[in-house]
Each structure stands twice: as structure tokens, then as C-alpha cells.
C-alpha positions as CSV (number, residue, x, y, z in Angstrom):
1,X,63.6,122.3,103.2
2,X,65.5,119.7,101.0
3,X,64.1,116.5,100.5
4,X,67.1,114.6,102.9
5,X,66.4,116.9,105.9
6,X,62.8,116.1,105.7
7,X,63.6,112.2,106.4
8,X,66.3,113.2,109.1
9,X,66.3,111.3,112.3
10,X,65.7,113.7,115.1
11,X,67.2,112.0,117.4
12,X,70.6,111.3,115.1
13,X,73.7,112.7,116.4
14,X,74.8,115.9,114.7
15,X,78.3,115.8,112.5
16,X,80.7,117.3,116.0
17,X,80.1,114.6,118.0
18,X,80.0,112.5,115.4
19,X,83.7,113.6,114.4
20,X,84.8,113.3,118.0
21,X,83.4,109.8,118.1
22,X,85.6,109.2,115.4
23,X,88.7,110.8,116.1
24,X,88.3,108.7,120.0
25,X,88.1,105.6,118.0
26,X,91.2,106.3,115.9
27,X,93.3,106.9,119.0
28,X,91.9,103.8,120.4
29,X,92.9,101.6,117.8
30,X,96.2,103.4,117.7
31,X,96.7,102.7,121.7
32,X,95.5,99.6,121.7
33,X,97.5,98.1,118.3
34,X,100.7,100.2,118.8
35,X,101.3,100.0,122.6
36,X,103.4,96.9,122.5
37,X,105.8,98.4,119.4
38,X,106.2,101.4,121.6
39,X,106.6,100.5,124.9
40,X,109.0,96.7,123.7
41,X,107.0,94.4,125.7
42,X,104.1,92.2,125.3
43,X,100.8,92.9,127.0
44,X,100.3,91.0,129.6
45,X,96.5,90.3,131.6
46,X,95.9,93.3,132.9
47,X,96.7,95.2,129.9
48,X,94.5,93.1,127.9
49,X,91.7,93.5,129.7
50,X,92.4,97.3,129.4
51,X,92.2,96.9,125.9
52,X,89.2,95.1,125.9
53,X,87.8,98.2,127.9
54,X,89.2,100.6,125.4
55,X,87.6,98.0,122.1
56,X,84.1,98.1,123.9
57,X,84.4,102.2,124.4
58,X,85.0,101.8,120.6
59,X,82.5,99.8,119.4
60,X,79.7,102.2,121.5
61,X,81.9,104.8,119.7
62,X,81.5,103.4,116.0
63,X,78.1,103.0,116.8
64,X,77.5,106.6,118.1
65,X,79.9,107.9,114.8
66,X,77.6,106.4,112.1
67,X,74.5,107.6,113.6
68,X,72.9,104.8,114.4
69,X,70.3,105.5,117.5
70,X,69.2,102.1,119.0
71,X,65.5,102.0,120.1
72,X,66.3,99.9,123.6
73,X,67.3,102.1,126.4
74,X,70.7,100.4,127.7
75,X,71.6,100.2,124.4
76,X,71.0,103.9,123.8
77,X,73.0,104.6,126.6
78,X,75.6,102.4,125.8
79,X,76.1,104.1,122.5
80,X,76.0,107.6,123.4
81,X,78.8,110.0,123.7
82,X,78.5,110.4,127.6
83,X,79.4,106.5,128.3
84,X,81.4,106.1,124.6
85,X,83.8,109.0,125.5
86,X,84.7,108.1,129.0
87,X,85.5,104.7,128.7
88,X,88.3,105.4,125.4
89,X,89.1,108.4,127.2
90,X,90.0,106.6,130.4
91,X,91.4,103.3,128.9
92,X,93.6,104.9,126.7
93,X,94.9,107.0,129.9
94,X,95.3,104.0,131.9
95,X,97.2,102.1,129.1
96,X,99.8,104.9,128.5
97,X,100.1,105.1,131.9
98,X,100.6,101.4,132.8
């Protein structure tokens, strides 16, 4: 074994779903900062409370994508992959289709 796998959090996300976390918060920040260029209107409440959906999916998502594994349990649940992916996934759906 080398000498970095021996000090290895077991419990650290592996580098797929840390790539997908990624790639979800990319389109995020791409929905989120481009929607009013493409669609030529401002965002109004509703849309910016979407947003702020789709920028807390994204931050559980950053969180998931550098690995970090929080010791509380909300918060471990809250920075996972099963919540993280569903809420960009969905808020980015609901914005384009707004």
C-alpha cells in the first residue's frame, strides 16, 4: 500500500461522484448566472428563490466534491450526493422551465 492510501478517509467520497458533484455545480452556476442573458428578462421573486434553491444544492455539492465528510449527521446528509443531486437537479429543471 502507498503511504497516501494508508491515511485515506474511509468514509471520503470516491473520484465518480466526486466528478458528478462537480459537473452539477458547473451547470448550476451556469443556470443560475446565464438564465437572465438567455431568456431577456430579469428574474423576478420566484426565480430568485429558485436560485437560492439551486446555490444551496451547490454548496452541499462543493462540499460533497472536495471530499469533505462532516462529523454531524444533518450535516452529513446535507452534503451527500442523495440530497446535493436532487436539489441542482430539480432547480435547474424548474428554472429552465419557468
Amino acid at each position: 500500500m502507498r503511504s497516501d492510501q494508508l491515511h485515506q478517509d474511509p468514509e471520503a467520497p470516491s473520484l465518480v461522484p466526486r466528478v458528478v458533484s462537480a459537473l452539477l455545480v458547473l451547470a448550476s452556476a451556469i443556470a443560475v448566472f446565464a438564465f437572465p442573458a438567455i431568456t431577456d428578462r430579469p428574474m423576478e421573486l420566484e426565480l430568485r428563490l429558485n436560485a437560492g434553491i439551486i446555490g444551496l444544492g451547490a454548496l452541499a455539492g462543493i462540499i460533497h466534491m472536495l471530499g469533505v465528510v462532516p462529523q454531524q449527521r444533518h450535516m452529513k446528509a446535507f452534503a451527500g450526493p442523495v440530497v446535493a443531486w436532487p436539489v441542482m437537479a430539480a432547480g435547474i429543471a424548474a428554472l429552465i422551465t419557468s
